[in-house]
N, C-alpha and C positions, 0 to 999 in steps of 0.2 A: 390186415387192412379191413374185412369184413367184422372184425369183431370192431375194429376201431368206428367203424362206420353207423355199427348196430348200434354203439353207446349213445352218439346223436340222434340217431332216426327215433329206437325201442323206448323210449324212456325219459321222464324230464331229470335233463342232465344236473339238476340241483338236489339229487337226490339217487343213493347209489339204490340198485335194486337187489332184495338179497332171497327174491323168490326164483333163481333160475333157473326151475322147472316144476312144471305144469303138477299140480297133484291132484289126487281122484276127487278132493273136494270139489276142484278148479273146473273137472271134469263133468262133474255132476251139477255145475250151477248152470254151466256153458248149456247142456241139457235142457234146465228148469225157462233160462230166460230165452232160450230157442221156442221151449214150448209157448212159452208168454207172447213173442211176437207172433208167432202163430196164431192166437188165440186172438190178438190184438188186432192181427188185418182179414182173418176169417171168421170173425164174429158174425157175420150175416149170411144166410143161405144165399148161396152163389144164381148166380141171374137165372132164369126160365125162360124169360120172353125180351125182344126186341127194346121191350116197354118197361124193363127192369132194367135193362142193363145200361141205362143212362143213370139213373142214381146210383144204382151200385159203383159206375166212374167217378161221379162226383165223392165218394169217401172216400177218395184220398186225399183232400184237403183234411178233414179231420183225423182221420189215421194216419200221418202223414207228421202229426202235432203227436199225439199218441206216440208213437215211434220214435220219434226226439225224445221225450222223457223217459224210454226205457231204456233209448241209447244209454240217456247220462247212467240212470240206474248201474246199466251194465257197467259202462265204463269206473264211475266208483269201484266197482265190485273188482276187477281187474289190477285198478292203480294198486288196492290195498294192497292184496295179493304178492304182486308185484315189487312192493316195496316193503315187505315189514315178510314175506313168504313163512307166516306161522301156521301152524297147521294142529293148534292141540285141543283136547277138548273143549273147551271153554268156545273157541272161535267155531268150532262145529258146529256145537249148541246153537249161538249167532245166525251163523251162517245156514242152519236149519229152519230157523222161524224166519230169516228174510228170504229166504224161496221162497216159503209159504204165504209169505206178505206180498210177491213178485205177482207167486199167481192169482191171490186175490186181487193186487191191482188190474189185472189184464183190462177185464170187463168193462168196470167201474171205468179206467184211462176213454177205454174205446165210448163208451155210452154217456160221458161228461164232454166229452170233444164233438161226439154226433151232437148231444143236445145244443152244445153254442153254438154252431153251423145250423142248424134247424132253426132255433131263432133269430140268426141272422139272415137266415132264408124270408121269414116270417115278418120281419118288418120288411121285409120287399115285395112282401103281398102274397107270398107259396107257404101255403100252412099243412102242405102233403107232407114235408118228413117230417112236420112236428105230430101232425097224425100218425104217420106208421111207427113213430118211438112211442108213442100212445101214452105223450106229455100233453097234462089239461090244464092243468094248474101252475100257478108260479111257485108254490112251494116244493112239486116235484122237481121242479128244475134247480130249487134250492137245494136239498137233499139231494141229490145226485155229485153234484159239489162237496158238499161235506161227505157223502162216504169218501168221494177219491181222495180226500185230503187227512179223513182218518189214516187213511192207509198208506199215504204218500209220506205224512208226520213219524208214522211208525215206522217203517223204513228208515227213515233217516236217524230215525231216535236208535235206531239196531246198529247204522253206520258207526255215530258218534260213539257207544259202545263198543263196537270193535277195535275205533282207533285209540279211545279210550286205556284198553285193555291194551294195545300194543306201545301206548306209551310208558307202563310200568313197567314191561319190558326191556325200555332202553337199554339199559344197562348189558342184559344178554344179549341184548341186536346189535348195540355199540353204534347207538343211534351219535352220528355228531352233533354239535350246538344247532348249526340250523336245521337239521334233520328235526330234533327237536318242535325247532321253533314251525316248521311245515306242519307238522302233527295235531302241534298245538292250532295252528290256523283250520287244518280240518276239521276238530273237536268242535272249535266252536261256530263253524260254518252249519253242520249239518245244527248245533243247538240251536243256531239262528229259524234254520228249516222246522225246526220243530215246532221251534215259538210261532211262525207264521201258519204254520199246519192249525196250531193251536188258538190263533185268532179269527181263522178263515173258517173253520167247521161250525163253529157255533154262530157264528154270524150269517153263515149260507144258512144254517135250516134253522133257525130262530129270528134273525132279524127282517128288516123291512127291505132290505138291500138284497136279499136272498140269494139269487146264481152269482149277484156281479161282485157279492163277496170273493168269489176266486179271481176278480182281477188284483188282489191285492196281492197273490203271487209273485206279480213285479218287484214286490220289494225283496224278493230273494239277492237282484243282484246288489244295489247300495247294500242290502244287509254286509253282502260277502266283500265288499268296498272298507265299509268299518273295520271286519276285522282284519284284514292286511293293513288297515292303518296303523291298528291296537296292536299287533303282534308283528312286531318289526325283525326281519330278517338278518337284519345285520348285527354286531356284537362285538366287544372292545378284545383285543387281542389277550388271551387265554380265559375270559368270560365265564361263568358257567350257566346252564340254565338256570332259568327261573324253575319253582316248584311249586305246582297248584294242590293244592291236598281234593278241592271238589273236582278234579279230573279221574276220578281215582271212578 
């Protein structure tokens, strides 16, 4: 009954999982992005005085946004795992430069989220926390934008490569059709991320639109709308997949 129960709670039941149990990789990212949230909500020297520790309250609005985007991070990082449970060189490799992508983003997440808060402080007439981020310019707050989004594009480009890599595997994973066809919706969910990473960085710190380039984030979700329309789940009785040779 327990096991019967874990299959619904643990896992999305359209998709068997065939990682089940934890490996030292698993062990060591749980590590990296523990240390990241860390890094993400103690970014700032902790209060002194009476007189500090009202702004230091108010980042949590900002951290708070920060923390949401390492959730999903993490959680990607887990689904994979979880469903394809490979562990061989090649995904080490992978999974070695997105730590290190993890913790380059911490920073950049927490001091891109401060900045928007700061200047929506700022048109309300409080120009203090855009002084003590020691933003003068509108092009710094452009550039601040585009690092995070270099780095948030690279991430996801590391993703797609992993799912990438585990979809040549099918065959030893004994992926089914729609297992398959989920994989295939992954790959190109995160290329969608990447294409947006890659319209948003140059436009934050070269264009005239500069920070509010990162509202075009938004289109992450209709992006990931197209492709569950494009890559349709269902399939004619004994079907086989389709094969993309540029997944490879």
């Amino acid at each position: 009954m327990r096991a019967a129960i874990a299959r619904h709670l643990d896992h999305d039941p359209e998709f068997e999982w065939r990682g089940q149990y934890v490996t030292r990789i698993e062990n060591l990212s749980d590590i990296v992005f523990a240390l990241a949230f860390g890094m993400l909500v103690s970014a700032t020297t902790p209060p002194g005085t009476y007189q500090e520790l009202l702004p230091h309250l108010m980042s949590i609005v900002p951290v708070t946004v920060g923390f949401l985007f390492m959730v999903l991070l993490w959680n990607d990082h887990f689904i994979f795992f979880r469903r394809y449970g490979i562990a061989d060189q090649k995904i080490i490799w992978l999974n070695g430069i997105l730590l290190l992508l993890i913790l380059f983003l911490a920073y950049p997440l927490r001091f891109a989220f401060e900045s928007l808060f700061a200047y929506i402080l700022s048109q309300f007439g409080s120009d203090q926390r855009m002084d003590q981020l020691g933003i003068s310019t509108y092009r710094q707050a452009g550039n601040i934008i585009a690092l995070f989004y270099v780095g948030y594009g690279l991430a996801n480009l590391i993703y797609q490569s992993m799912y990438a890599y585990a979809r040549q595997q099918a065959e030893t994973l004994e992926l089914t059709y729609r297992e398959l066809q989920l994989t295939r919706r992954s790959i190109w969910r995160y290329r969608g991320e990447v294409l947006i990473a890659l319209i948003i960085a140059p436009l934050a710190a070269f264009s005239l639109i500069g920070p509010f380039a990162g509202a075009l984030g938004l289109l992450s979700w209709p992006s990931a709308l197209l492709v569950d329309r494009w890559i349709r789940l269902d399939s004619p009785t004994g079907a086989e997949p389709e094969t993309d040779a540029d997944e490879s």
